[in-house]
C-alpha positions in Angstrom: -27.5 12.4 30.6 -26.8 10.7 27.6 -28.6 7.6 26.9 -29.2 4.8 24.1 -32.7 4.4 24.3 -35.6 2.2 22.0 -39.5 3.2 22.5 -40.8 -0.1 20.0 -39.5 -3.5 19.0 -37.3 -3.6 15.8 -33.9 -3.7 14.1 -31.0 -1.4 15.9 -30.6 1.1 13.2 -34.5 1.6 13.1 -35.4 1.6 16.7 -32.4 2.9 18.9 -31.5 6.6 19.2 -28.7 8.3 21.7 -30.5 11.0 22.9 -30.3 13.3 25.9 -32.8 12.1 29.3 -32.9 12.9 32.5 -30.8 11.2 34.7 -32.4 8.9 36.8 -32.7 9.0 40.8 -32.5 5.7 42.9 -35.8 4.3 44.3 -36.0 2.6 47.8 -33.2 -0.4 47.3 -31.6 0.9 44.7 -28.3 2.2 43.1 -27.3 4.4 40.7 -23.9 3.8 39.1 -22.1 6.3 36.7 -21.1 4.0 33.9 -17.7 3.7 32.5 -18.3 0.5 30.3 -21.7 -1.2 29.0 -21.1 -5.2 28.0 -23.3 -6.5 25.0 -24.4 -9.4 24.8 -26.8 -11.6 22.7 -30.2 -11.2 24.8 -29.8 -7.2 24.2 -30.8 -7.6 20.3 -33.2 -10.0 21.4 -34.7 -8.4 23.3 -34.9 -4.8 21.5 -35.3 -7.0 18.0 -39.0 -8.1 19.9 -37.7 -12.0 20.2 -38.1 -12.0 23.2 -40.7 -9.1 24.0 -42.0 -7.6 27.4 -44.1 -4.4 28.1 -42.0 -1.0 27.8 -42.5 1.4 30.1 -41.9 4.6 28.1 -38.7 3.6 26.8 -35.8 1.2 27.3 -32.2 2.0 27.7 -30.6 -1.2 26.9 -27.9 -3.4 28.5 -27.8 -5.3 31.7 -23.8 -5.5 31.8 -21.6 -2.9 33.2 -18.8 -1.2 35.0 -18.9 1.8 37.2 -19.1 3.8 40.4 -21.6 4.1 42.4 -22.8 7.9 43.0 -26.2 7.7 44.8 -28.1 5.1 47.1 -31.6 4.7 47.4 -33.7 4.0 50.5 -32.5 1.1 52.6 -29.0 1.2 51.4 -26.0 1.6 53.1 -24.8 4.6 52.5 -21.2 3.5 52.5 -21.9 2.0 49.0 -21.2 5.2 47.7 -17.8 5.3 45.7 -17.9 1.8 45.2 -16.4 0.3 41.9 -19.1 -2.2 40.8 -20.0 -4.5 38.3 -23.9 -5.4 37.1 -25.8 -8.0 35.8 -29.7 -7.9 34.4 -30.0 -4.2 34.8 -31.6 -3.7 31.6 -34.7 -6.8 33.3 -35.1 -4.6 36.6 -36.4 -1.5 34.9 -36.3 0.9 31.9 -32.3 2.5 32.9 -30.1 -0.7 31.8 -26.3 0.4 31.3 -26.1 1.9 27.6 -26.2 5.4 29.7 -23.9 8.0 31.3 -26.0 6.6 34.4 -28.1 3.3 35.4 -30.5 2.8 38.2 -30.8 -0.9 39.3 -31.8 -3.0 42.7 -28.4 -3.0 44.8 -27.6 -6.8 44.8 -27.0 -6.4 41.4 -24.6 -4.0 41.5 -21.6 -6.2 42.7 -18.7 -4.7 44.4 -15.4 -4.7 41.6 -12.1 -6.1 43.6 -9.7 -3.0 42.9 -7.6 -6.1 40.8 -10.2 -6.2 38.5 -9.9 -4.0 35.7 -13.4 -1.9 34.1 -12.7 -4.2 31.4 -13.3 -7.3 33.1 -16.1 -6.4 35.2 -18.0 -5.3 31.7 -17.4 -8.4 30.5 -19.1 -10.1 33.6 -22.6 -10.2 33.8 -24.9 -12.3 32.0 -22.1 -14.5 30.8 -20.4 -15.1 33.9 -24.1 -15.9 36.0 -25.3 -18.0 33.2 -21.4 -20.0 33.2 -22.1 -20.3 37.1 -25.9 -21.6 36.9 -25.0 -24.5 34.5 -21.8 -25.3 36.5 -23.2 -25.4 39.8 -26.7 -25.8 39.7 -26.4 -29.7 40.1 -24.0 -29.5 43.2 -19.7 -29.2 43.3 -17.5 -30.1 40.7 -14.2 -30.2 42.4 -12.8 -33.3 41.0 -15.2 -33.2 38.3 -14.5 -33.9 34.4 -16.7 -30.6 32.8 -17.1 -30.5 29.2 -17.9 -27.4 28.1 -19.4 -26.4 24.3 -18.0 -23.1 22.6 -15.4 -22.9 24.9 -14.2 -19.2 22.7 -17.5 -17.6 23.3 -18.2 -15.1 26.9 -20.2 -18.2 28.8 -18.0 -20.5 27.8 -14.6 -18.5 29.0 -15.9 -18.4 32.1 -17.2 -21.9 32.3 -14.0 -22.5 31.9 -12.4 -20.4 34.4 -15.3 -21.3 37.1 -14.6 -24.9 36.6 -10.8 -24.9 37.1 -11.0 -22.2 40.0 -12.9 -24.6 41.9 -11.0 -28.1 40.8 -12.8 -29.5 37.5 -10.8 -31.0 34.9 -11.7 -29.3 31.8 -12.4 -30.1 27.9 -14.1 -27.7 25.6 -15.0 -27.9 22.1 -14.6 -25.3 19.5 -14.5 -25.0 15.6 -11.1 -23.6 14.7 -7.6 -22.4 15.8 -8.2 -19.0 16.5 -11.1 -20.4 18.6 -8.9 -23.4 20.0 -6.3 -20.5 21.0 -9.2 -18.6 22.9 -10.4 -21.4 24.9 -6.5 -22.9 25.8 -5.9 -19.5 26.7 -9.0 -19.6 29.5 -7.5 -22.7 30.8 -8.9 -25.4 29.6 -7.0 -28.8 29.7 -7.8 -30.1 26.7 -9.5 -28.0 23.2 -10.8 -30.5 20.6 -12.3 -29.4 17.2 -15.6 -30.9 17.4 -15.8 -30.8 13.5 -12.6 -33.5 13.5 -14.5 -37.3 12.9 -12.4 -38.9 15.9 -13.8 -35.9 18.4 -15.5 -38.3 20.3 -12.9 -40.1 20.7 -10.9 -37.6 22.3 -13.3 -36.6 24.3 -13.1 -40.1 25.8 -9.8 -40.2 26.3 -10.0 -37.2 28.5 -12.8 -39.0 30.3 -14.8 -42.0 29.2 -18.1 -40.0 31.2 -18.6 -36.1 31.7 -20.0 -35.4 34.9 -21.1 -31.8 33.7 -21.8 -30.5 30.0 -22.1 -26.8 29.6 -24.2 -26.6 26.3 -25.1 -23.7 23.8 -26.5 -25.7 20.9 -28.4 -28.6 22.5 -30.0 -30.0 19.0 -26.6 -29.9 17.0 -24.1 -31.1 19.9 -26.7 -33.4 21.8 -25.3 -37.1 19.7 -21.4 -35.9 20.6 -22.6 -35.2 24.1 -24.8 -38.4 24.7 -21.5 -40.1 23.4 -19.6 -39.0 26.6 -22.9 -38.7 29.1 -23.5 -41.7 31.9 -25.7 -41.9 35.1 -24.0 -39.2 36.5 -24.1 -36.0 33.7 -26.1 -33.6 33.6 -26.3 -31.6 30.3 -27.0 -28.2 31.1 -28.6 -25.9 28.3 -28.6 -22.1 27.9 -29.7 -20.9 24.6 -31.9 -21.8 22.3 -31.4 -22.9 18.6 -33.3 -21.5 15.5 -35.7 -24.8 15.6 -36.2 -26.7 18.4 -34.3 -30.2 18.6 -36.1 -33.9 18.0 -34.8 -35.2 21.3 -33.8 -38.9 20.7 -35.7 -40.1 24.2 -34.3 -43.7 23.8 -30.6 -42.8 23.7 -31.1 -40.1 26.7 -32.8 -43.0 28.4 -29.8 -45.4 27.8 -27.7 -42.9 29.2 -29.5 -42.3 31.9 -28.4 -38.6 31.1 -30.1 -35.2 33.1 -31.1 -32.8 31.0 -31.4 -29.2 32.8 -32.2 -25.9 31.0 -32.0 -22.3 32.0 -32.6 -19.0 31.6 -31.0 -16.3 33.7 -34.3 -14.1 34.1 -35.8 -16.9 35.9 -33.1 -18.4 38.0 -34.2 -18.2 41.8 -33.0 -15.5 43.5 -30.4 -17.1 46.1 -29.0 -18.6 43.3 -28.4 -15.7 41.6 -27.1 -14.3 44.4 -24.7 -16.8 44.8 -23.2 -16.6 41.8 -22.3 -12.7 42.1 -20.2 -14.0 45.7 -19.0 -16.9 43.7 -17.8 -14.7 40.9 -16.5 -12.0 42.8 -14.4 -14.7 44.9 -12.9 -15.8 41.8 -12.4 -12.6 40.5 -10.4 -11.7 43.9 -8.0 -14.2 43.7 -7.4 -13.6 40.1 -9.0 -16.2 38.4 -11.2 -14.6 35.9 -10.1 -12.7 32.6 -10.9 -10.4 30.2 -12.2 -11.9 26.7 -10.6 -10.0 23.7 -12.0 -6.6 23.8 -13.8 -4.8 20.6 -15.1 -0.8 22.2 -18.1 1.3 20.4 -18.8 4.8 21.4 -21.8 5.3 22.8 -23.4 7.0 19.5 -22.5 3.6 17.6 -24.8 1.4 20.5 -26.8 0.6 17.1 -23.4 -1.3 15.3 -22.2 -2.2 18.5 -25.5 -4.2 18.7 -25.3 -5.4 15.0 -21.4 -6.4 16.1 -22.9 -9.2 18.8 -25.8 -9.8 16.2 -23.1 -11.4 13.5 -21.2 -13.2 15.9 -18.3 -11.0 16.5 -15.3 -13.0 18.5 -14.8 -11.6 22.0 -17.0 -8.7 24.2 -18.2 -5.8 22.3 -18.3 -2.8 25.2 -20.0 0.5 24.6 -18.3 3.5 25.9 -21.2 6.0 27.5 
């Protein structure tokens, strides 16, 4: 098969080559699932830049995100599996085939069964946006009723923050820096888009509610003084990437607000969670509640610009075509 592949830690154009491999066969609990579209997103170049390193087993095709049919089960699995439209998260962390491949191998919970209303699209732009949207959402209990702000409401996680939230009853304000941005986010849903570069943005913020009881956050150390602004007894701040240089967290303030502070990574999340947020995404994506982010499509011999793409901050879900 043909496969994007990376043997040592480095910059895309140095390190990844599209070369021909053997096509991989399922292992006990597995699937393998031809793949029609392979998501990118930011932990890819980290990871194959060495930010974030980990032993490589021979090689590395990269990619945990996907679309595709499954066309061979493992051990243990029900064969009836086979034929299934599926989408996948963290392929790429459960062994060397992730989904920049004519083929990926990967534990069967995560490949996720694709409602037949879901475009290929959308499934590839699942994934580690969607699971990590879900985990700060929900990880401190319902928020039907709920006032959820959500930071970077434009980028993959926060689209589907958005989307989760007001598929399951949160009033929702997100923050972003500009119109094209502000379109993205009102387009997702959201009830209210404020400009978080305006000086009165706190001030809107309150007028949509004087407290959040959830805050979605990308950039903890730049957005923290708006958030503590809008944060009470009952918010819990959420973080799910990490800045350049780690924050000076103002202990006094956060005490005053009596403010939770929760951070996660999706690699680490327990298990039932995880597992919880593919139902709880597929539910959604069954009654029609999730969309596609503006689409921008590499072939697979361009994984290295497609990379580079996500690197510089491109606006909506680069997919690779294998």
């Amino acid at each position: 098969m043909r496969a994007a592949r990376y043997e040592s830690y480095g910059a895309a154009a140095d390190v990844l080559q599209v070369a021909d491999i053997d096509r991989p066969e399922p292992g006990p609990g597995e699937v393998r699932v031809r793949i029609e579209l392979s998501g990118v997103n930011p932990t890819d170049w980290k990871s194959r830049s060495g930010g974030t390193p980990r032993p490589i087993d021979r090689f590395q095709v990269p990619h945990h995100d996907g679309t595709g049919v499954i066309d061979a089960v493992g051990q243990g699995v029900d064969p009836g599996r086979t034929g299934q439209r599926v989408w996948t998260w963290m392929a790429a962390a459960s062994g060397r085939y992730g989904t920049a491949a004519q083929w990926s191998v990967l534990p069967s919970r995560q490949a996720v069964a694709l409602p037949d209303s879901a475009s290929a699209e959308l499934g590839a732009c699942l994934g580690v946006p969607a699971m990590t949207a879900h985990r700060c959402l929900f990880a401190d209990g319902p928020v039907e009723g709920k006032s959820v702000l959500v930071a970077g409401g434009a980028g993959a996680v926060g689209h589907f923050a958005i989307e989760l939230a007001k598929f399951s009853g949160a009033r929702v304000v997100t923050t972003v820096s500009g119109p094209q941005k502000a379109e993205l986010a009102a387009r997702a849903g959201a009830d209210l888009v404020v400009n978080y570069r305006d000086a009165d943005a706190a001030d809107q913020l309150r007028a949509f509610a004087p407290q959040m009881d959830r805050i979605v956050e990308l950039a903890l150390g730049a957005n923290l003084e708006l958030d503590l602004q809008v944060s009470g007894p009952q918010t819990h701040i959420t973080c799910y990437a990490a800045e350049a240089t780690d924050p000076v967290l103002p202990v006094r303030k956060c005490m005053n607000a009596n403010v939770s502070l929760r951070f996660m990574l999706l690699y680490t999340v327990p298990p039932a969670a995880q597992d919880q947020a593919a139902a709880d995404i597929t539910r959604a994506l069954a009654a029609g509640a999730l969309t596609a982010l503006p689409v921008i499509r590499f072939p697979l011999d361009q994984v290295a610009a497609a990379q580079q793409a996500v690197q510089d901050g491109a606006v909506g879900k680069v997919l690779v075509v294998p």
